[in-house]
Biopython code that builds the backbone (N, CA, C, O; Angstrom):
import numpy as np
from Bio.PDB.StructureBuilder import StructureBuilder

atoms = [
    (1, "UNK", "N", (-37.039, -95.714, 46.497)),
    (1, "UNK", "CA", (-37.733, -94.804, 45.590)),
    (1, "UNK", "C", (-39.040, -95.420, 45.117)),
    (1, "UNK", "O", (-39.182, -96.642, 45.070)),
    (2, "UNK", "N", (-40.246, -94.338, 44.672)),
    (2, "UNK", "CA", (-41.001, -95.325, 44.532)),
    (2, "UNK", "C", (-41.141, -95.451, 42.773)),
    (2, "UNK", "O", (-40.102, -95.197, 42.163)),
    (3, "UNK", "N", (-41.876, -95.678, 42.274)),
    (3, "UNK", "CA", (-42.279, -95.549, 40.853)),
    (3, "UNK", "C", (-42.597, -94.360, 40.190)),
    (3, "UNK", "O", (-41.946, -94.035, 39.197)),
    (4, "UNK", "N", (-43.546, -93.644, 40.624)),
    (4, "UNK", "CA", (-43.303, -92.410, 40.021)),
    (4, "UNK", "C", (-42.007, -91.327, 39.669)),
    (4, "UNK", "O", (-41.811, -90.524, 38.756)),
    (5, "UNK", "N", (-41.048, -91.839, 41.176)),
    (5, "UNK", "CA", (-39.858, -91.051, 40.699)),
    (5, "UNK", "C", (-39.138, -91.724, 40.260)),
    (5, "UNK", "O", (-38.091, -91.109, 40.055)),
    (6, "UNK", "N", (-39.085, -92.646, 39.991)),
    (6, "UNK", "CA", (-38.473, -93.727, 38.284)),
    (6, "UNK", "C", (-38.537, -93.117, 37.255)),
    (6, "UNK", "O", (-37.543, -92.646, 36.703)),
    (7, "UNK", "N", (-40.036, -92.989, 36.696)),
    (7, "UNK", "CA", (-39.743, -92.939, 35.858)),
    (7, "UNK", "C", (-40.314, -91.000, 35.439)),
    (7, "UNK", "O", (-40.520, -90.728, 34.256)),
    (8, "UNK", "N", (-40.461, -90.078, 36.337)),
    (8, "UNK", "CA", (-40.192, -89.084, 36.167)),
    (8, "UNK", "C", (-38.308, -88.667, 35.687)),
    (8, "UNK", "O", (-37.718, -87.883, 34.944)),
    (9, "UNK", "N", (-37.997, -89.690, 36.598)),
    (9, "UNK", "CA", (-36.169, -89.517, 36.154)),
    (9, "UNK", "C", (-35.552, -89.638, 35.186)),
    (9, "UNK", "O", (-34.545, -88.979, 34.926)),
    (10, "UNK", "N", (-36.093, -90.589, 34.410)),
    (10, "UNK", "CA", (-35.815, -91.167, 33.380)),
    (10, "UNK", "C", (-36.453, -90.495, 32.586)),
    (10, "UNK", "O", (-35.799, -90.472, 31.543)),
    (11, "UNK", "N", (-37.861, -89.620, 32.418)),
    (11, "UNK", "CA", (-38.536, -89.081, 30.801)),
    (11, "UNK", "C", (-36.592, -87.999, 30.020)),
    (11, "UNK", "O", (-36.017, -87.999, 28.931)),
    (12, "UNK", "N", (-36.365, -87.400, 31.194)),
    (12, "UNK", "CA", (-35.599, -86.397, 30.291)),
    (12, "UNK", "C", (-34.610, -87.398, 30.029)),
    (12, "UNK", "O", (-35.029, -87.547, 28.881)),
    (13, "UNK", "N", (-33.694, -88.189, 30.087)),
    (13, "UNK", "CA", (-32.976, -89.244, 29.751)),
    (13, "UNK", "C", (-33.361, -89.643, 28.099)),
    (13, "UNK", "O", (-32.689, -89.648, 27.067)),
    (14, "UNK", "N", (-34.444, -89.891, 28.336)),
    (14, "UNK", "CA", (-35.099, -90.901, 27.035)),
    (14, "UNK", "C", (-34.889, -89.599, 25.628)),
    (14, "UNK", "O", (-34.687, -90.007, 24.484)),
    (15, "UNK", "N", (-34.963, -88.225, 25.895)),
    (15, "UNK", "CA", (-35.177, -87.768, 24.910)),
    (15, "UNK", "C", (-33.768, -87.409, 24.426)),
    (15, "UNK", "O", (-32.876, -87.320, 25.269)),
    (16, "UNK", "N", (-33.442, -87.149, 22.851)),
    (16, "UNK", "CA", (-32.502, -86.966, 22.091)),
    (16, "UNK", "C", (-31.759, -85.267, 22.995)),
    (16, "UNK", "O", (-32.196, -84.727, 24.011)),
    (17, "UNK", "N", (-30.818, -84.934, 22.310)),
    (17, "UNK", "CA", (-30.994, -83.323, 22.941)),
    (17, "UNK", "C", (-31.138, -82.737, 21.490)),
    (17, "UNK", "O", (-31.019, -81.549, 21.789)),
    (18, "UNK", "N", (-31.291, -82.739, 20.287)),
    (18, "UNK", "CA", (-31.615, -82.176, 19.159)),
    (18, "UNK", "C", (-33.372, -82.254, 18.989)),
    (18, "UNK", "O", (-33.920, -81.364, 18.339)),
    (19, "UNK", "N", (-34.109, -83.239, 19.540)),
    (19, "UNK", "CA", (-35.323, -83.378, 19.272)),
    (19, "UNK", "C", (-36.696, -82.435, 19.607)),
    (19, "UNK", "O", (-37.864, -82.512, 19.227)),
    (20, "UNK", "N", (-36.056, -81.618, 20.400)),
    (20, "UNK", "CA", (-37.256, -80.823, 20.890)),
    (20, "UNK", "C", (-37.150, -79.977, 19.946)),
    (20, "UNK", "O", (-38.281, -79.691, 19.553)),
    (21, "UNK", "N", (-36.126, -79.271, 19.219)),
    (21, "UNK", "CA", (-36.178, -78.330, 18.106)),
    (21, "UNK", "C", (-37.027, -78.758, 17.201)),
    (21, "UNK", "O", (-38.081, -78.211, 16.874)),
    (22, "UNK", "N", (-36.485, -79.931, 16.709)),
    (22, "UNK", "CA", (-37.002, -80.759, 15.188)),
    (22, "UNK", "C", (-38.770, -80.703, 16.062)),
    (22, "UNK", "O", (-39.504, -79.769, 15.737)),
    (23, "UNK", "N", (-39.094, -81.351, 16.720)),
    (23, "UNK", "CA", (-40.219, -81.598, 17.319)),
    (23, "UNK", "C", (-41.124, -79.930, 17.264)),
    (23, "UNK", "O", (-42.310, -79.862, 16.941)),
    (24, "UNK", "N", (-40.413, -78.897, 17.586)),
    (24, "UNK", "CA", (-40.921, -77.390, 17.551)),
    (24, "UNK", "C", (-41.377, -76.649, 15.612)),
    (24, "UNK", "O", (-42.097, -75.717, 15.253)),
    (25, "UNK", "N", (-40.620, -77.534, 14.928)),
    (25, "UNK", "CA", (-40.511, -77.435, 13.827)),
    (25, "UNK", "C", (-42.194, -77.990, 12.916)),
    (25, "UNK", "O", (-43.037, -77.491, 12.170)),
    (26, "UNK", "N", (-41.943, -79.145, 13.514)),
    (26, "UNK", "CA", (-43.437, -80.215, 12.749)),
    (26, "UNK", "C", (-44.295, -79.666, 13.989)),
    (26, "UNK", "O", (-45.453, -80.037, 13.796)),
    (27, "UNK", "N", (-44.228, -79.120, 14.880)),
    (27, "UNK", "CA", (-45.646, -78.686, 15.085)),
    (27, "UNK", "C", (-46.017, -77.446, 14.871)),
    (27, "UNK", "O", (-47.144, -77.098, 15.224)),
    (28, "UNK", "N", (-44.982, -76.383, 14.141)),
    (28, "UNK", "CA", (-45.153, -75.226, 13.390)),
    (28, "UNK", "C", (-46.024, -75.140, 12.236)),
    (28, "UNK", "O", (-47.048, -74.473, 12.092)),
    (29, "UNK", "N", (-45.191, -76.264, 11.105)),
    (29, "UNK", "CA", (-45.760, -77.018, 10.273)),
    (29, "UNK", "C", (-47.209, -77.506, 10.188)),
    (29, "UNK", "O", (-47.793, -77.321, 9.120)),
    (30, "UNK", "N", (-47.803, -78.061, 11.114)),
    (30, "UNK", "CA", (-48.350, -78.953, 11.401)),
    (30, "UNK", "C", (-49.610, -77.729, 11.416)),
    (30, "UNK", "O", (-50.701, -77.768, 10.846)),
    (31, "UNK", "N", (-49.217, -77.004, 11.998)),
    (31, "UNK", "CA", (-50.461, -75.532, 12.719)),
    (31, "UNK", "C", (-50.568, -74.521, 11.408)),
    (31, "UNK", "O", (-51.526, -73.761, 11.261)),
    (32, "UNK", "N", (-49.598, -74.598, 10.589)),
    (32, "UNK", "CA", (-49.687, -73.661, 9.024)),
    (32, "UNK", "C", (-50.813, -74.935, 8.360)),
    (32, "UNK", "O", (-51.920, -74.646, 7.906)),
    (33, "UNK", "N", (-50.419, -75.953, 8.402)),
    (33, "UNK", "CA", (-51.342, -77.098, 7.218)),
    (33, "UNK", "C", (-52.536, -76.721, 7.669)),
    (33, "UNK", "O", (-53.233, -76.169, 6.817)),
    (34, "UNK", "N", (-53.239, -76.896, 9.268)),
    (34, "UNK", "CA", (-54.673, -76.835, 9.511)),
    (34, "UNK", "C", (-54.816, -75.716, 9.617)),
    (34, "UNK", "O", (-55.984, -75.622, 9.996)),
    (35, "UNK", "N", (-54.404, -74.714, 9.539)),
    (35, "UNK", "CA", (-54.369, -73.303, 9.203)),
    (35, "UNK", "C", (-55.349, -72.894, 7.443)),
    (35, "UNK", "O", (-56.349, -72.240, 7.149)),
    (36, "UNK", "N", (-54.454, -73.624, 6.773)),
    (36, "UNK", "CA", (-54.885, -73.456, 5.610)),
    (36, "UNK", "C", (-55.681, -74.597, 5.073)),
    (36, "UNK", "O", (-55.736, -74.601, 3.843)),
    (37, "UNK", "N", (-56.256, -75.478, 5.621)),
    (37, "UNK", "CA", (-57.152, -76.217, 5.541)),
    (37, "UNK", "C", (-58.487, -76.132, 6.009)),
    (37, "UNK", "O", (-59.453, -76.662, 5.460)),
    (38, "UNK", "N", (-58.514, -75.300, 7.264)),
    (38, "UNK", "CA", (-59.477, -74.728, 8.019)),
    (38, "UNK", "C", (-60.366, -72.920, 7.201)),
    (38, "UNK", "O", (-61.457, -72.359, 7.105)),
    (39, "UNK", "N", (-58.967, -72.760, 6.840)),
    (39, "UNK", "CA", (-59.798, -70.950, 7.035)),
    (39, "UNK", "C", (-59.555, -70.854, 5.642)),
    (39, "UNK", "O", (-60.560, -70.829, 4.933)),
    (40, "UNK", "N", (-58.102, -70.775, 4.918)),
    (40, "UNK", "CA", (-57.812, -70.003, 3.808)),
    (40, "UNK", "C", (-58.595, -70.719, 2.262)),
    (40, "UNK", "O", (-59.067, -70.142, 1.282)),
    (41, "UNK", "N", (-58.441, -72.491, 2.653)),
    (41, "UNK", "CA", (-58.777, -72.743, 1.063)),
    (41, "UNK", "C", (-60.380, -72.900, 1.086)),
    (41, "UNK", "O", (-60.934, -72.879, -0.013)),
    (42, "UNK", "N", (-61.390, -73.099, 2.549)),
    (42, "UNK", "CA", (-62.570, -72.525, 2.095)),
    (42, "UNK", "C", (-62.861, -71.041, 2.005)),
    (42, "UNK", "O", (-63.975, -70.914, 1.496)),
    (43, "UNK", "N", (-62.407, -70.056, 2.242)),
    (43, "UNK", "CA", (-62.320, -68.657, 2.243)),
    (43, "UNK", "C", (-62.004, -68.230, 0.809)),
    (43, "UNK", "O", (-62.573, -67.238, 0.353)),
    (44, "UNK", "N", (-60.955, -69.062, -0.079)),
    (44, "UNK", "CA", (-60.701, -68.985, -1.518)),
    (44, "UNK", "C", (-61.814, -69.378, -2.455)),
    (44, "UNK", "O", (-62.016, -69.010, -3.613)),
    (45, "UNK", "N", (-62.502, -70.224, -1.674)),
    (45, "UNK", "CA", (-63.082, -71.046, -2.552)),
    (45, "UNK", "C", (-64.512, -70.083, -2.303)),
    (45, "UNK", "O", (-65.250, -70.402, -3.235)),
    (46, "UNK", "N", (-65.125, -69.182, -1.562)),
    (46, "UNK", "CA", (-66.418, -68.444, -1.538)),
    (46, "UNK", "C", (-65.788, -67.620, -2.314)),
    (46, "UNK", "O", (-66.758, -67.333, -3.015)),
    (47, "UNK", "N", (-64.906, -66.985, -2.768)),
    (47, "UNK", "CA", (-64.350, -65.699, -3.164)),
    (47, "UNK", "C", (-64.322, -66.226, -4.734)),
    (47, "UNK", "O", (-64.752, -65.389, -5.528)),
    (48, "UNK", "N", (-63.999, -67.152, -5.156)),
    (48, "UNK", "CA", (-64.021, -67.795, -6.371)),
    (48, "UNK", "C", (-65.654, -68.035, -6.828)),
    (48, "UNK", "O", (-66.069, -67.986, -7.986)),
    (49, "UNK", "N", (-66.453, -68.303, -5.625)),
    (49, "UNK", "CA", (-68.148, -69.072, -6.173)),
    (49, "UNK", "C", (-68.295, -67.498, -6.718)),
    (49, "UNK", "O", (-68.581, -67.271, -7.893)),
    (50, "UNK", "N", (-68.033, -66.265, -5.585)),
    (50, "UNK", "CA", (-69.034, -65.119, -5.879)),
    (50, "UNK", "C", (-68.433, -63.977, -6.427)),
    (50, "UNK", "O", (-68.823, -62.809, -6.412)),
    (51, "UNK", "N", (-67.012, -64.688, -7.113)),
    (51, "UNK", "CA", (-66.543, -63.800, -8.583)),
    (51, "UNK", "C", (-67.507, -64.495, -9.566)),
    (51, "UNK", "O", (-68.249, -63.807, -10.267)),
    (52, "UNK", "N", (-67.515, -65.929, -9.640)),
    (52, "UNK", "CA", (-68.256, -66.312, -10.886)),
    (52, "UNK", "C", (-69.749, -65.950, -10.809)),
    (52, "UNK", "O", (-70.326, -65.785, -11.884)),
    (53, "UNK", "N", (-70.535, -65.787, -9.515)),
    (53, "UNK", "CA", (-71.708, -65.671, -9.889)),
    (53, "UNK", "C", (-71.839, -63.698, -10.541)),
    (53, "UNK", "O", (-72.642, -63.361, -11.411)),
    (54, "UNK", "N", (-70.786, -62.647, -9.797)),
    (54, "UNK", "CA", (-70.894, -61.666, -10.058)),
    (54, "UNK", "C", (-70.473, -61.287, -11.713)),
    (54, "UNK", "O", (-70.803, -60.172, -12.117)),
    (55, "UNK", "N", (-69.831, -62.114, -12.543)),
    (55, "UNK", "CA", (-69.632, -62.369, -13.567)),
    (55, "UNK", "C", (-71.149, -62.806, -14.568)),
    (55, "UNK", "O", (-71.609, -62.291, -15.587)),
    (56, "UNK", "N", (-71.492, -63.678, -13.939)),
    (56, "UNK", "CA", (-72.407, -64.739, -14.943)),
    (56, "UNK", "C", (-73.874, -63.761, -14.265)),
    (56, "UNK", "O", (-74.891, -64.455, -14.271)),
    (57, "UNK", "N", (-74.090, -62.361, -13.729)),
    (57, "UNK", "CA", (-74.963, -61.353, -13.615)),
    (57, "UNK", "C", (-75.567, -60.957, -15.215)),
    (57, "UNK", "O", (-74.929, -60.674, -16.229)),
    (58, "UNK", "N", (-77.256, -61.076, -14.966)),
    (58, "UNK", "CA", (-77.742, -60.365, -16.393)),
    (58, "UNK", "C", (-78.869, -59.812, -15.816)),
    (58, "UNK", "O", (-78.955, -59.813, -14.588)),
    (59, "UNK", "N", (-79.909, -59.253, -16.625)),
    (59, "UNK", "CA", (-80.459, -58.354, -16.723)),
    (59, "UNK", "C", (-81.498, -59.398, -15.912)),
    (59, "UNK", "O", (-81.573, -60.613, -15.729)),
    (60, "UNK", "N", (-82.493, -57.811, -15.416)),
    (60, "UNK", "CA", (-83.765, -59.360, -14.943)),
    (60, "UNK", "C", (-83.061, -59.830, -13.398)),
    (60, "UNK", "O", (-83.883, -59.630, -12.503)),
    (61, "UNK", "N", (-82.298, -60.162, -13.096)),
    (61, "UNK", "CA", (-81.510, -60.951, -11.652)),
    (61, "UNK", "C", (-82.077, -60.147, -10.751)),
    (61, "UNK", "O", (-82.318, -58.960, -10.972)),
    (62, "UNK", "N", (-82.323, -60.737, -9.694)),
    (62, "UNK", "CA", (-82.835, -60.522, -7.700)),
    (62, "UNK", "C", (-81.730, -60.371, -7.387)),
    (62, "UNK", "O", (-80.974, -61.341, -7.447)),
    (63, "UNK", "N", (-81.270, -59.155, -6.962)),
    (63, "UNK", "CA", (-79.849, -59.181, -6.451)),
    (63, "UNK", "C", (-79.749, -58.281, -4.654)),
    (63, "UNK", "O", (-80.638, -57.481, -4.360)),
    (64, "UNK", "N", (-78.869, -58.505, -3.895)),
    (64, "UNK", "CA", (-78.620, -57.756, -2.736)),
    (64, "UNK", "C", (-77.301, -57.598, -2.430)),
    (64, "UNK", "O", (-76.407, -58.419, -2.222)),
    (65, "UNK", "N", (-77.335, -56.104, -2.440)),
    (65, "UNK", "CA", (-75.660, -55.275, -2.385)),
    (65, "UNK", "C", (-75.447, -55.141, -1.056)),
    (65, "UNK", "O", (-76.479, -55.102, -0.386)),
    (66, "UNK", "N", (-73.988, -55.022, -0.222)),
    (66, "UNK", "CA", (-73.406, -54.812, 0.260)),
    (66, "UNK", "C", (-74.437, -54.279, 1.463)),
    (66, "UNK", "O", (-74.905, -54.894, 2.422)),
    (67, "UNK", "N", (-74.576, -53.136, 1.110)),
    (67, "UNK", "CA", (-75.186, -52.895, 1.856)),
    (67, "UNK", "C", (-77.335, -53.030, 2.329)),
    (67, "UNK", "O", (-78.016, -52.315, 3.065)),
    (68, "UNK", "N", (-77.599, -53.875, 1.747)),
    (68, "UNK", "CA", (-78.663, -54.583, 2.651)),
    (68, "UNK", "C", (-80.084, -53.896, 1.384)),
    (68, "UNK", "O", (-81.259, -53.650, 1.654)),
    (69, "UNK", "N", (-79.297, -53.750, -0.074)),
    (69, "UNK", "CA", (-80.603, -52.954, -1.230)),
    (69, "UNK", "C", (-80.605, -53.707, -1.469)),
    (69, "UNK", "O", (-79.528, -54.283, -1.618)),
    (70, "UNK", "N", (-81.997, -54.460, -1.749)),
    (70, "UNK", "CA", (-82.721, -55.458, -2.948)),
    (70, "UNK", "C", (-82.979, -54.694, -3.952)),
    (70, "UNK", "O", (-83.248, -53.508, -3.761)),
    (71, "UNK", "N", (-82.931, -55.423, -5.636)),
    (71, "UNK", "CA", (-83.341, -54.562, -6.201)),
    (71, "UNK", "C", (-83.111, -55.674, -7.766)),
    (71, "UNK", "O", (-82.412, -56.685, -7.694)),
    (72, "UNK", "N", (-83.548, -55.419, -8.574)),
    (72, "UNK", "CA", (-82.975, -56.041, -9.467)),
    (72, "UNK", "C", (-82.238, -55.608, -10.785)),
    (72, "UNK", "O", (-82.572, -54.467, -11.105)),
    (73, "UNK", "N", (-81.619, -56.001, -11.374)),
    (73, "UNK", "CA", (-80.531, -56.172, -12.138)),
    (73, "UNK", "C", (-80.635, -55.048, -13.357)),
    (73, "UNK", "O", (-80.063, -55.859, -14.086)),
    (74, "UNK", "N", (-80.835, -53.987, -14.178)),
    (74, "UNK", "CA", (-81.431, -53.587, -14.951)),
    (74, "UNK", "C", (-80.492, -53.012, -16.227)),
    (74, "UNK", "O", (-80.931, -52.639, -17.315)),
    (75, "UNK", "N", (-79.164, -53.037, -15.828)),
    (75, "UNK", "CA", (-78.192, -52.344, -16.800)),
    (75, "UNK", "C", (-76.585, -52.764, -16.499)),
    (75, "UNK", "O", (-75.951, -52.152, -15.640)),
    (76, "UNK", "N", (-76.172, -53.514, -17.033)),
    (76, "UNK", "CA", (-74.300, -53.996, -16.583)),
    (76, "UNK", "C", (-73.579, -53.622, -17.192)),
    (76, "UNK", "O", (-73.481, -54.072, -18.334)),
    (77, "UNK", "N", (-72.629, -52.514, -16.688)),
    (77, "UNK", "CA", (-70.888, -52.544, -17.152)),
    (77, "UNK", "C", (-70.185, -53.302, -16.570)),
    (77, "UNK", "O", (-70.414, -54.239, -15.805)),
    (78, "UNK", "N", (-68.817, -52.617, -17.175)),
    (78, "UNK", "CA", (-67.819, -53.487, -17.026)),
    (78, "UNK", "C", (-67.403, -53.508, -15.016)),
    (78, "UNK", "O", (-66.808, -54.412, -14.430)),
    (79, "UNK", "N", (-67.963, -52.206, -14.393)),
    (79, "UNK", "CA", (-67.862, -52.102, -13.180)),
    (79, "UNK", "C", (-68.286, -51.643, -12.543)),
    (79, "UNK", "O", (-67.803, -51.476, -11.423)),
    (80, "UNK", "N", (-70.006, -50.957, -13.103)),
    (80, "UNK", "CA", (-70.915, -51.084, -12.418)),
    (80, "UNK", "C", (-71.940, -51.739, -12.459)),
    (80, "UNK", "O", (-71.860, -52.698, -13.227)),
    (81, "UNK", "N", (-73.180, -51.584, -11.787)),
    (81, "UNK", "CA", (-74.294, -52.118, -11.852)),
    (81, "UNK", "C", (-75.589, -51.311, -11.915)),
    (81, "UNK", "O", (-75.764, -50.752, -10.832)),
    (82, "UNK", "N", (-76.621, -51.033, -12.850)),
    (82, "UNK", "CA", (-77.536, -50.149, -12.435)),
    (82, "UNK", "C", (-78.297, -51.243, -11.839)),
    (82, "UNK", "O", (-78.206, -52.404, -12.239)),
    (83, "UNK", "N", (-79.203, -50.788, -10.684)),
    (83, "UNK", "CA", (-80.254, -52.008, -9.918)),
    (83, "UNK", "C", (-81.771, -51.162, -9.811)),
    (83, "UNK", "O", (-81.707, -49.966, -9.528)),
    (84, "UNK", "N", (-82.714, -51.598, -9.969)),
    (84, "UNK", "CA", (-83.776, -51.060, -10.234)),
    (84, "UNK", "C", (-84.522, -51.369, -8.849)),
    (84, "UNK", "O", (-85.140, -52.432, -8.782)),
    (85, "UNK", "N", (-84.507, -50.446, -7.651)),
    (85, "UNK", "CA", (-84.659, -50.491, -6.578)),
    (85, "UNK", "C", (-86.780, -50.897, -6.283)),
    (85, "UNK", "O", (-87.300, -51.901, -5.796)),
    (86, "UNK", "N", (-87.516, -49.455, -6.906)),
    (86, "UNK", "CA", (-88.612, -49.620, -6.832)),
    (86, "UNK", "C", (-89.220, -48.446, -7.489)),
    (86, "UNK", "O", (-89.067, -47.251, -7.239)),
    (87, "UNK", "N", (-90.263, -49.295, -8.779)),
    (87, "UNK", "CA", (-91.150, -48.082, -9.424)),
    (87, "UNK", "C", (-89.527, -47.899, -11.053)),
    (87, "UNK", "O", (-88.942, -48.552, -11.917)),
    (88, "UNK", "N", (-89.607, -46.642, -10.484)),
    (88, "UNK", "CA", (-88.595, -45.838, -11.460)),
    (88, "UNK", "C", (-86.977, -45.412, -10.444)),
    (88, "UNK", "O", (-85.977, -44.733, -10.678)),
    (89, "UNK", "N", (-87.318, -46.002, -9.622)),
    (89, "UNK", "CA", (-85.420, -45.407, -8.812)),
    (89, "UNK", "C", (-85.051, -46.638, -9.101)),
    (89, "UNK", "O", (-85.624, -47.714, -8.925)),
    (90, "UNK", "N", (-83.782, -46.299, -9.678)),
    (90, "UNK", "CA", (-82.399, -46.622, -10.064)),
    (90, "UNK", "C", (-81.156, -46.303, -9.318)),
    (90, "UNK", "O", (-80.790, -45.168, -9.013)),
    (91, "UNK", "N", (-80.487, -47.514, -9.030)),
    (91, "UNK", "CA", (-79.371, -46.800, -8.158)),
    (91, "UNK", "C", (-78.147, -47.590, -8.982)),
    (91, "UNK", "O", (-78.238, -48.801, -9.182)),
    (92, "UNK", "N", (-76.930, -46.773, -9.471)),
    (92, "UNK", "CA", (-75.833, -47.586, -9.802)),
    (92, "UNK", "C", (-74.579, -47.859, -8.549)),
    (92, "UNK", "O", (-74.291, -47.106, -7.619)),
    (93, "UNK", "N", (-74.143, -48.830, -8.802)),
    (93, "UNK", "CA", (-73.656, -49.431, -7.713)),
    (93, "UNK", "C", (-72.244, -49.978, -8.150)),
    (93, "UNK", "O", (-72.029, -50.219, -9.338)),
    (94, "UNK", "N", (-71.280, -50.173, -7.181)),
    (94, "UNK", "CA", (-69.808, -50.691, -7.652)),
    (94, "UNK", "C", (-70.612, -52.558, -7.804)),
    (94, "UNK", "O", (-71.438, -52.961, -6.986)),
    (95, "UNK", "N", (-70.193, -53.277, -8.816)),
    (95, "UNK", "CA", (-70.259, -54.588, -9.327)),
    (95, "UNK", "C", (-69.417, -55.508, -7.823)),
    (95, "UNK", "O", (-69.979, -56.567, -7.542)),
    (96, "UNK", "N", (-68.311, -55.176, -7.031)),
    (96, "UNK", "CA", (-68.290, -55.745, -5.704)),
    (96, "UNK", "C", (-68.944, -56.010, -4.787)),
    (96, "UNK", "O", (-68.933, -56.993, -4.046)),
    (97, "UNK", "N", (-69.764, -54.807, -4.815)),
    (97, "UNK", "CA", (-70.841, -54.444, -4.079)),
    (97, "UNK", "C", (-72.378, -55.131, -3.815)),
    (97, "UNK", "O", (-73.158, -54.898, -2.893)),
    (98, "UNK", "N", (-72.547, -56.214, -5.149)),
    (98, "UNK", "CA", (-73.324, -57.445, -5.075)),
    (98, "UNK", "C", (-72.941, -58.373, -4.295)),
    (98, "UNK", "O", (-71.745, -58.656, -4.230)),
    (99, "UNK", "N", (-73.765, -58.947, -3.641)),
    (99, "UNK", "CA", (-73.381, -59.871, -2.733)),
    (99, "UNK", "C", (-74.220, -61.453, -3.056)),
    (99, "UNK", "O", (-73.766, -62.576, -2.839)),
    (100, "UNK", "N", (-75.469, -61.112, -3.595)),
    (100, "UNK", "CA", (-75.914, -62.758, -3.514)),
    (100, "UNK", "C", (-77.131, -62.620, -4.333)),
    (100, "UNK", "O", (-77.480, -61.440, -4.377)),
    (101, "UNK", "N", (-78.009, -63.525, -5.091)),
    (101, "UNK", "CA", (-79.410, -63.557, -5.183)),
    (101, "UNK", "C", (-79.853, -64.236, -4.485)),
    (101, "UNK", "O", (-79.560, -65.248, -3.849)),
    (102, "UNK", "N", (-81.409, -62.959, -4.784)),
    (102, "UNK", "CA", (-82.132, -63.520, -3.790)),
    (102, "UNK", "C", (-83.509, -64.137, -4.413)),
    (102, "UNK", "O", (-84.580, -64.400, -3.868)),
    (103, "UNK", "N", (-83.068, -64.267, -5.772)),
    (103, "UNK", "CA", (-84.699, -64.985, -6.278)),
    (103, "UNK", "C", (-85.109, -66.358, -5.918)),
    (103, "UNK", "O", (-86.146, -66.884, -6.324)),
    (104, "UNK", "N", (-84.103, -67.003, -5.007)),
    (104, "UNK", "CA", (-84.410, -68.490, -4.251)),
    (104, "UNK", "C", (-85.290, -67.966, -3.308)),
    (104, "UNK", "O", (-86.387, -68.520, -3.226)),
    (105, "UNK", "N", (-84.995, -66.788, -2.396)),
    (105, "UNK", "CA", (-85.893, -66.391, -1.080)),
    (105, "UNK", "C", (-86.735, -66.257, -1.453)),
    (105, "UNK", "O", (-87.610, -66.805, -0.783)),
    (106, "UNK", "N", (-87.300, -65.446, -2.809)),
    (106, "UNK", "CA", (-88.938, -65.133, -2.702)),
    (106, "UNK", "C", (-89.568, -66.418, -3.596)),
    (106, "UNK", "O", (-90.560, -66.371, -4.323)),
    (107, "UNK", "N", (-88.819, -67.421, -3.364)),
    (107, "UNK", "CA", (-89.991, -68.283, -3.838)),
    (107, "UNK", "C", (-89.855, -69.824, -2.696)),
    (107, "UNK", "O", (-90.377, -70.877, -3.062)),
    (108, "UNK", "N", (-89.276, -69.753, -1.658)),
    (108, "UNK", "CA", (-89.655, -70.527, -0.393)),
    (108, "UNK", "C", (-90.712, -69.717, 0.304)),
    (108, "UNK", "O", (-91.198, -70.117, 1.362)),
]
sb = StructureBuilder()
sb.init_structure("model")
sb.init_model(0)
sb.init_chain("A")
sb.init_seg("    ")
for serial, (resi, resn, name, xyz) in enumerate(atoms, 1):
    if name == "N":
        sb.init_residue(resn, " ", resi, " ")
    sb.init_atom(name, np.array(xyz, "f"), 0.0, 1.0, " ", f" {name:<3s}", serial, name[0])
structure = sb.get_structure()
């Protein structure tokens, strides 16, 4: 015989017969941890920055909604937003519906 079929013969030998389960187990495990290390707790953590910035919103703010309106900030409830688009239009808007400022862009 030569060597390769040595020790091809021998791998299934060497292993437990309970171990491939336990072994199926920690790499279940293993794929949930970088799971939620990868996607969910930075995904929590943008959802947390842009509750607080949609919170800490005042009057005066560069803001851009959902859908792609600049406009700025001009009147806040509890769950909407009036945004002062251009001139005298006003548009009120759901408070989700903010997405970011943009008074960093117009001054690069």
């Amino acid at each position: 015989m030569n060597i390769p079929a040595i020790v091809l013969d021998a791998a299934p030998a060497a292993t437990a017969p309970g171990a491939s389960g336990a072994s199926f187990w920690v790499m279940i495990v293993l794929m949930f941890v970088i799971m939620w290390l990868f996607m969910i707790r930075p995904q929590r953590k943008q959802q947390k920055e842009l509750e607080k910035f949609r919170s800490e919103l005042k009057r005066g703010d560069k803001v851009v909604t959902a859908g792609g309106i600049y406009g700025t900030v001009d009147e806040i409830k509890e769950r909407t937003i009036l945004i002062k688009v251009d001139g005298d239009v006003k548009l009120r808007v759901d408070k989700s519906s903010i997405l970011r400022d943009y008074s960093e862009d117009i001054q690069k």
